[in-house]
ZAMARGU-4260 file (C-alpha; in steps of 0.2 Angstrom, whole numbers, plus 5000, padded with zeros to 4 digits):
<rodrens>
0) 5000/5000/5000 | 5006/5017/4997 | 5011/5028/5012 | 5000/5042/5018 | 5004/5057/5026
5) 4989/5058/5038 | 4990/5042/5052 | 4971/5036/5046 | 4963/5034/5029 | 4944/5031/5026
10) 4935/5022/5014 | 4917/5019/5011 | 4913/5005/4998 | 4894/5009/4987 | 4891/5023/4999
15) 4887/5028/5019 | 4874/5013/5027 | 4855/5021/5023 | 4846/5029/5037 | 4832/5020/5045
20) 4816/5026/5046 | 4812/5027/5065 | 4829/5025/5071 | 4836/5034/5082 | 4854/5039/5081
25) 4867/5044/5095 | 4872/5062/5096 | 4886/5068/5104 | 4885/5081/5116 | 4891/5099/5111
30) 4911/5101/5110 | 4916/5103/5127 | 4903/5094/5140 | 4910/5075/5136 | 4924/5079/5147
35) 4917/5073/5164 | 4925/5062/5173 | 4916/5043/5171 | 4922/5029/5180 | 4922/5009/5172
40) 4923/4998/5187 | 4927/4980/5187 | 4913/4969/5192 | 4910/4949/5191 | 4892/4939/5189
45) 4891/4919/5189 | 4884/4914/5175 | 4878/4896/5173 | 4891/4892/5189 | 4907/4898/5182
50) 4913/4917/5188 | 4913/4930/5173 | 4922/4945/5175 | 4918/4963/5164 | 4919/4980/5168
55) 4907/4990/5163 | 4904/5012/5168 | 4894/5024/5158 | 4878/5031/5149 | 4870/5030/5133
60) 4869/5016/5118 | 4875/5000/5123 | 4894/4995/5119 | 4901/4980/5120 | 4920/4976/5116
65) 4925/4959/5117 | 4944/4955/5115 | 4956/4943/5108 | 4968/4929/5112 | 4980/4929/5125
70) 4971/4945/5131 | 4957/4953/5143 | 4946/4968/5145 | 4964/4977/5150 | 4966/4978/5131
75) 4953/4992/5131 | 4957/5003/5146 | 4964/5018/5137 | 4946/5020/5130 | 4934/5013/5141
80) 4934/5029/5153 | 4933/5042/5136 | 4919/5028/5128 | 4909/5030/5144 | 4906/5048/5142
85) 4894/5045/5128 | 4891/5028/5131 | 4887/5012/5142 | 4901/5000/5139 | 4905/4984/5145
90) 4919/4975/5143 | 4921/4956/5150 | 4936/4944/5151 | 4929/4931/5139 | 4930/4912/5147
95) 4946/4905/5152 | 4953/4924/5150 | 4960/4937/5163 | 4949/4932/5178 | 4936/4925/5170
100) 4933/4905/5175 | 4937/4892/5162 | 4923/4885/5154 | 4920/4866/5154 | 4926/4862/5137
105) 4919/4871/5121 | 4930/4884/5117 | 4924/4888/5100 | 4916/4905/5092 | 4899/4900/5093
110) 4901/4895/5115 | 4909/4912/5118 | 4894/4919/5106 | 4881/4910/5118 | 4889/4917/5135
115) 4889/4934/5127 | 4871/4934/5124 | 4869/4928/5141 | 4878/4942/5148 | 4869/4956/5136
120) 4853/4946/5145 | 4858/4944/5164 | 4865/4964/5164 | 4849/4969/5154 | 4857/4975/5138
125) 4843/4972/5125 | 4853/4981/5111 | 4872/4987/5108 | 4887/4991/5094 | 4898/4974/5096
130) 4915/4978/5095 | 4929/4966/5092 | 4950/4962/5091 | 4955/4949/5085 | 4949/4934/5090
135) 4936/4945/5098 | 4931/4952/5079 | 4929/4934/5072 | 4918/4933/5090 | 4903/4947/5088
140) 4904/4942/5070 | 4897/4924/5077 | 4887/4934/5089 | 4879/4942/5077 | 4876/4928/5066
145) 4869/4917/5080 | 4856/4932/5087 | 4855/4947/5074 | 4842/4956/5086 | 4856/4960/5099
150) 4867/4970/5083 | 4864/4987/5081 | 4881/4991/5074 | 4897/4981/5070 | 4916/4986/5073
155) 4928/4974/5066 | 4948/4980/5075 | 4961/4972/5068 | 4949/4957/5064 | 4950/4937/5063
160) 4939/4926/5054 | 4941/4935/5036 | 4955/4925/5025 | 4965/4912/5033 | 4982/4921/5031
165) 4989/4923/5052 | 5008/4924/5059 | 5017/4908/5058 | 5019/4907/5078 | 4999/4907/5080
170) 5000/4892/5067 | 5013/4881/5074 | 5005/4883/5091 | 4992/4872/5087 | 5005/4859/5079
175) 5003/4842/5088 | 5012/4843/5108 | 5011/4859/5108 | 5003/4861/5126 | 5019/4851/5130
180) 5030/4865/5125 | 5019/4881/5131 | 5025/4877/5151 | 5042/4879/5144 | 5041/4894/5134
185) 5028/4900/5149 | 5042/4898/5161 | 5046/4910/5177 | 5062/4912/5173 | 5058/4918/5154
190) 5043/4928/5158 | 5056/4937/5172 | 5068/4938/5159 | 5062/4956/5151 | 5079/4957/5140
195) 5076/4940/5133 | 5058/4941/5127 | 5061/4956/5120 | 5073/4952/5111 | 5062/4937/5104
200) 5048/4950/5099 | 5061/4959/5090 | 5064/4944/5080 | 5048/4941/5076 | 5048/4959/5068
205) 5039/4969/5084 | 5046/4986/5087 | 5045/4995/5105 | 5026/5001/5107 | 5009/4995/5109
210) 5010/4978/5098 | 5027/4972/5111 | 5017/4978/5124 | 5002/4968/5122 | 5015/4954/5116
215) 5023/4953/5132 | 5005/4954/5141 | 4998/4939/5134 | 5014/4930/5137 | 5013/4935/5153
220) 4992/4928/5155 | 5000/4908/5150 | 5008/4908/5168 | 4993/4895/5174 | 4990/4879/5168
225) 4972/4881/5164 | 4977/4898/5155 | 4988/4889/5145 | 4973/4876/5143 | 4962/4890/5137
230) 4975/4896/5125 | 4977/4881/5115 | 4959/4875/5115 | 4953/4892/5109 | 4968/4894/5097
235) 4963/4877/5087 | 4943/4879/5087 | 4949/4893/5074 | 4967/4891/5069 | 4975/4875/5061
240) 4994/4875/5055 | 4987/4880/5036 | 4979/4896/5043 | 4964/4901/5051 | 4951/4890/5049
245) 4935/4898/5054 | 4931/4910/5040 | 4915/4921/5039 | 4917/4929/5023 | 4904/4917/5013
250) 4893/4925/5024 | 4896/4943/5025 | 4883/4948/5013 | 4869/4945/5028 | 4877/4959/5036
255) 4873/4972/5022 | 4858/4981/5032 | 4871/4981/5049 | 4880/4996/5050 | 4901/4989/5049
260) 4918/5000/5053 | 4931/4991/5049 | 4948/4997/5058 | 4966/4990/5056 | 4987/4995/5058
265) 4994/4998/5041 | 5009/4985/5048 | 4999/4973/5057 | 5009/4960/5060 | 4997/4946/5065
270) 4982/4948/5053 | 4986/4956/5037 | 4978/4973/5032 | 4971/4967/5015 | 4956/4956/5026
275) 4950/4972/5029 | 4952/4980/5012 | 4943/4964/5007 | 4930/4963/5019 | 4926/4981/5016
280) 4923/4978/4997 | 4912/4963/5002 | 4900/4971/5016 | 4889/4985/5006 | 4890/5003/5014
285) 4903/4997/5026 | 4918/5009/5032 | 4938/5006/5033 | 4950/5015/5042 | 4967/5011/5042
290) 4979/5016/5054 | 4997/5023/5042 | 5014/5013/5054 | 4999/5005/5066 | 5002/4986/5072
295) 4989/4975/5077 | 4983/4985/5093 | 4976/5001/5086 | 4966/5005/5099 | 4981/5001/5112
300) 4993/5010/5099 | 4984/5025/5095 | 4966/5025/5109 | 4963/5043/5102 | 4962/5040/5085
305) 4951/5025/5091 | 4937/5033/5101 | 4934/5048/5087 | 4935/5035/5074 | 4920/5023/5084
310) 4910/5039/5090 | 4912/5046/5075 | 4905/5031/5066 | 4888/5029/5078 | 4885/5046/5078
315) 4884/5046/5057 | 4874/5030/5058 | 4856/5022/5063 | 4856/5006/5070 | 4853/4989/5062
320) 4836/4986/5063 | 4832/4965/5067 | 4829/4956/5051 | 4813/4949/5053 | 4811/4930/5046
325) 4804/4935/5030 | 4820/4946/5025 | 4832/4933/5032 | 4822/4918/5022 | 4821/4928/5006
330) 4840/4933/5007 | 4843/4913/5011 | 4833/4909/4997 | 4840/4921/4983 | 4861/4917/4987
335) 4855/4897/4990 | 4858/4886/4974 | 4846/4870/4977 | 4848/4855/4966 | 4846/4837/4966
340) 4859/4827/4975 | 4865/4810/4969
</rodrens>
């Protein structure tokens, strides 16, 4: 990609999303009265016996930002206070995360959509924008799927689940006997040893800043053995050492009435850029913003840049409204090719 002088570029593929009649959209206040203080708290429900833990803080539409492996709602705390101004966020440690419990053995995108919705439910969240990194993108994109009438917006960061292309070391961790190796590479005297994990991170083509930082962090979250449990049974429900193997794109076209910001580091180093060029071109009305020199943790890298590109985008937009089961039957109908089987 060419450079660009500006650190963001947006695009917006067959024009902005329509406006719904009877929608309403969020406004933010006048210029200056968004700057009160709003606390996010950490809190923790039990859901179905296993402890969750989210934090949550604010007013307004719902926001819910769910993110990726190896990582925890800490991922989002240079914007959870700025979001809250305008909004009610909530932010949980998905199962087998940060301080969230383990769950009892179905790591895959569709469980972690389930214990979502029942979260949404048990804290009364009846509508929200879903937001998601990473694993966490290739997430709400489930969560959507699964229950459309929780959707009112999408926000793909830095996303999974939209070509199969993912770093090597992501690929080879789901390689037979590789929980064997983790407790090893997972060892105190390597996650003590600052020097020498950086120096690996350099080799594996991180620069000092967000992406080593977040880098460090998750390697950091494997010192448990049912961390490092998590890791791996979350890694191969949607990675296999050909790529990633969960892939949404043959279903994007059912998000053409959901309002979609797409947002991802020119450099990423774990996901390439191009998903989100491509998945822009696939969803109509869809937005991309790219991050010039960002990594794989824009909103960590740049949380400014972030929140004005994510209030920016609901304030310009109506929500989704719920497809009804007509609309979802005809759209079925018209992409489905029915012959005879043999």
């Amino acid at each position: 990609m060419p450079p660009t002088d500006s650190p963001a570029r947006l695009q917006t593929a067959r024009g902005a999303p329509r406006p719904r009649a009877g929608a309403s959209r969020a406004r933010r206040p006048p210029p200056g009265s968004g700057r009160r203080s709003v606390t996010v708290d950490q809190h923790e429900i039990v859901l179905h016996g296993r402890r969750v833990v989210y934090r949550a803080g604010g007013s307004g539409p719902g926001l819910l930002l769910v993110h990726g492996i190896t990582s925890s709602s800490d991922t989002w705390l240079e914007v959870l206070e700025p979001l809250a101004r305008h909004f009610t966020v909530l932010a949980p440690d998905l199962p087998g995360h940060g301080h969230s419990e383990a769950p009892a053995g179905d790591y895959s995108m569709g469980a972690y959509a389930n214990g979502l919705r029942d979260l949404l439910v048990a804290l009364e969240h009846e509508r929200a924008t879903l937001v998601g990194h990473s694993l966490g993108g290739g997430v709400v994109m489930q969560l959507a799927y699964q229950f459309p009438e929780l959707c009112e917006r999408l926000v793909l960061v830095s996303s999974g689940g939209l070509g199969p292309e993912v770093h090597g070391l992501l690929r080879a961790a789901t390689l037979p006997l590789a929980e064997h190796v983790l407790p090893w590479i997972a060892a105190d005297w390597i996650r003590g040893g600052t020097a020498r994990l950086t120096s690996l991170a350099q080799r594996l083509g991180l620069e000092q800043g967000a992406d080593m930082r977040e880098a460090l962090r998750g390697h950091a979250s494997l010192a448990t053995p049912t961390a490092r449990a998590a890791f791996v049974h979350t890694l191969r429900a949607a990675v296999d050492p050909g790529g990633q193997r969960v892939d949404a794109r043959d279903r994007l076209y059912l998000a053409e009435d959901v309002p979609t910001l797409i947002l991802w580091g020119e450099s990423d180093w774990i996901i390439p850029a191009r998903h989100g060029h491509e998945a822009h071109a696939a969803i109509p009305g869809s937005r991309l913003e790219i991050l010039g020199a960002g990594g794989h943790f824009p909103h960590v890298q740049e949380p400014a840049w972030f929140v004005e590109a994510l209030e920016r985008f609901i304030e310009e937009t109506d929500p989704a409204r719920p497809p009804g089961p007509d609309q979802l039957r005809a759209r079925l109908r018209q992409r489905a090719r029915l012959g005879n089987s043999k």
